[in-house]
VEXROBA-681540 format. One line per 8 residues: number of its first residue (from 1); their letters; for each residue x, y, z of C-alpha. Coordinates in Angstrom, 1 decimal. Example, Ala and Ser with C-alpha at 12.3 -4.5 7.8 and 13.67 -1.06 7.14 Angstrom:
1	AS	12.3 -4.5 7.8  13.7 -1.1 7.1
//
This chain:
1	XXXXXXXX	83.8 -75.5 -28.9  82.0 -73.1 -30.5  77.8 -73.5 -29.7  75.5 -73.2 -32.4  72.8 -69.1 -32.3  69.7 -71.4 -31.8  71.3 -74.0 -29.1  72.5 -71.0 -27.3
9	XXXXXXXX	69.4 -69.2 -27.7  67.1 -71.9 -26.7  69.7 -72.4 -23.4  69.6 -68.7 -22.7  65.6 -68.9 -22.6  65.6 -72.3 -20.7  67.9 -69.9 -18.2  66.1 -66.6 -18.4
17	XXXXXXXX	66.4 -65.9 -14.8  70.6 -65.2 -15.4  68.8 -62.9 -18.5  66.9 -61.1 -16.0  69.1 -60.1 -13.5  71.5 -58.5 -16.9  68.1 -56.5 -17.7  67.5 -55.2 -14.3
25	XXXXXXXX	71.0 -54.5 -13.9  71.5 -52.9 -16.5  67.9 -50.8 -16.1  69.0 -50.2 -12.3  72.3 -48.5 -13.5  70.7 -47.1 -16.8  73.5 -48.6 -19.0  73.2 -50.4 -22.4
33	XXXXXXXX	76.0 -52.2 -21.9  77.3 -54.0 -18.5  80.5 -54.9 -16.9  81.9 -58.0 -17.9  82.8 -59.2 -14.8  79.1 -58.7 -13.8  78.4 -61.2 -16.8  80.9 -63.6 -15.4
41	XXXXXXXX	79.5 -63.7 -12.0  76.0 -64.2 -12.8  77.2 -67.0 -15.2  79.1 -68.3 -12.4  76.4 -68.0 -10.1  74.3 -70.0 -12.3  76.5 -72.4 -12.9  77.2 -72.7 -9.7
49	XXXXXXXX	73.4 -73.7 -8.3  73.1 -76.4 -11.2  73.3 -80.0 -10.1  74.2 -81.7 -13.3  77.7 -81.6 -14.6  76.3 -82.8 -18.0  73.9 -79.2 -17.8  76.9 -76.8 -16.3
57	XXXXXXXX	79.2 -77.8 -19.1  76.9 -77.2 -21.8  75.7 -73.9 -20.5  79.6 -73.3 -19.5  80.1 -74.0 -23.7  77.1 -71.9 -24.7  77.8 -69.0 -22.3  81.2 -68.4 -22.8
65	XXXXXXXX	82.3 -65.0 -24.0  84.2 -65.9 -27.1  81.1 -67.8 -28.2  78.5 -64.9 -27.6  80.1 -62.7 -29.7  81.2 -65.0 -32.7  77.1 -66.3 -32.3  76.0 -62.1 -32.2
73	XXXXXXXX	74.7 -62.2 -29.2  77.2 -60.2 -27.5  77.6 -57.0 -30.4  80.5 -55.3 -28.8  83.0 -56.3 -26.1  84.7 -53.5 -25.4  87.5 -54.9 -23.2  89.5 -51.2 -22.7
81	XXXXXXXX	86.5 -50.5 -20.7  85.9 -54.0 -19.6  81.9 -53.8 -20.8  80.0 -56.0 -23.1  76.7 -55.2 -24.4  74.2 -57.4 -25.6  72.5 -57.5 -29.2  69.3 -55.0 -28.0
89	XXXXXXXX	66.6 -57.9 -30.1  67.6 -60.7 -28.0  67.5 -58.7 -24.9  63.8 -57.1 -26.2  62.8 -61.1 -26.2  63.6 -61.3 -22.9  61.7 -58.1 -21.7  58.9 -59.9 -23.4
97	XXXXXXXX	58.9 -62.5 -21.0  57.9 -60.5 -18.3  55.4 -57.8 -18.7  57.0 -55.6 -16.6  60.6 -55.4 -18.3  58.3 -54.3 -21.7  57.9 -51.1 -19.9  59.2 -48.6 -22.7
105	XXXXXXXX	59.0 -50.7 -26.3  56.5 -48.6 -28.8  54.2 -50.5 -30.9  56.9 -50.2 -33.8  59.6 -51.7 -31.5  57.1 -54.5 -30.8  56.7 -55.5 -34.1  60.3 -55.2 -35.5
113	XXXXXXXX	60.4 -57.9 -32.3  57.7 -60.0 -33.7  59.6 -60.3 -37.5  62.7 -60.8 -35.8  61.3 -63.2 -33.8  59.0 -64.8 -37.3  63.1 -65.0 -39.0  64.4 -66.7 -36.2
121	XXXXXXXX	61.8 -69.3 -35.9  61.8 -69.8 -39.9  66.2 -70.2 -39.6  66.1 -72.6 -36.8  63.2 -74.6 -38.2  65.6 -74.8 -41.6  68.6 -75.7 -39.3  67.0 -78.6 -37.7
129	XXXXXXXX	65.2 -79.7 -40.7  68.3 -79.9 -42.5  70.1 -81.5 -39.6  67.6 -84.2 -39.1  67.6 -84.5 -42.8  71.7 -85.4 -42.5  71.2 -87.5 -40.0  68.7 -89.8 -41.4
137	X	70.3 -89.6 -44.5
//
């Protein structure tokens, strides 16, 4: 079952902590991209420490590979290699967070992060809108 950008979004941000430990991993090592199996492991760790079956099979849905990189999430899975590399805008949201994962984004970075941020609100205000609309009507 494929998971909606803005449901998986909103569950990535509801579980930044898993987001975190990709960006310090991935600053640690000085990589863009990071080894899948990393991925899976800290997915599996989260999953793992969640008492809600209800909550572990959404994120499960959500956080699966296949539905990261039809959502654009995940821009490249290079499976030769065995990486995966995140789209750099949603992992800039998540350095924005926490002040100290910011570190190296330029004032132009910062803003391209603020319209990108301004679209996505505006879409996922249309999608629910338009949900709600179908639902009511």
């Amino acid at each position: 079952m494929n998971v909606a950008l803005d449901r998986t979004l909103i569950l990535l941000i509801e579980h930044k902590d898993m987001m975190f430990q990709l960006i310090d991993y991935m600053d640690q090592n000085q990589r863009k991209d990071i080894p899948t199996q990393v991925f899976i492991n800290s997915m599996l760790a989260k999953l793992n420490g969640l008492t809600s079956k209800k909550e572990a099979d959404r994120l499960r849905e959500a956080f699966d590979l296949d539905n990261l990189i039809k959502t654009g999430i995940i821009f490249e899975a290079n499976k030769s290699r065995g990486t995966i590399a995140l789209q750099p805008a949603v992992l800039d949201i998540f350095r924005l967070f926490d002040k100290k994962r910011v570190r190296g984004l330029s004032s132009a970075d910062l803003e391209n992060i603020r319209v990108q941020l301004e679209g996505a609100y505006h879409s996922m205000f249309k999608f629910l809108s338009l949900e709600k609309h179908q639902e009511n009507g």
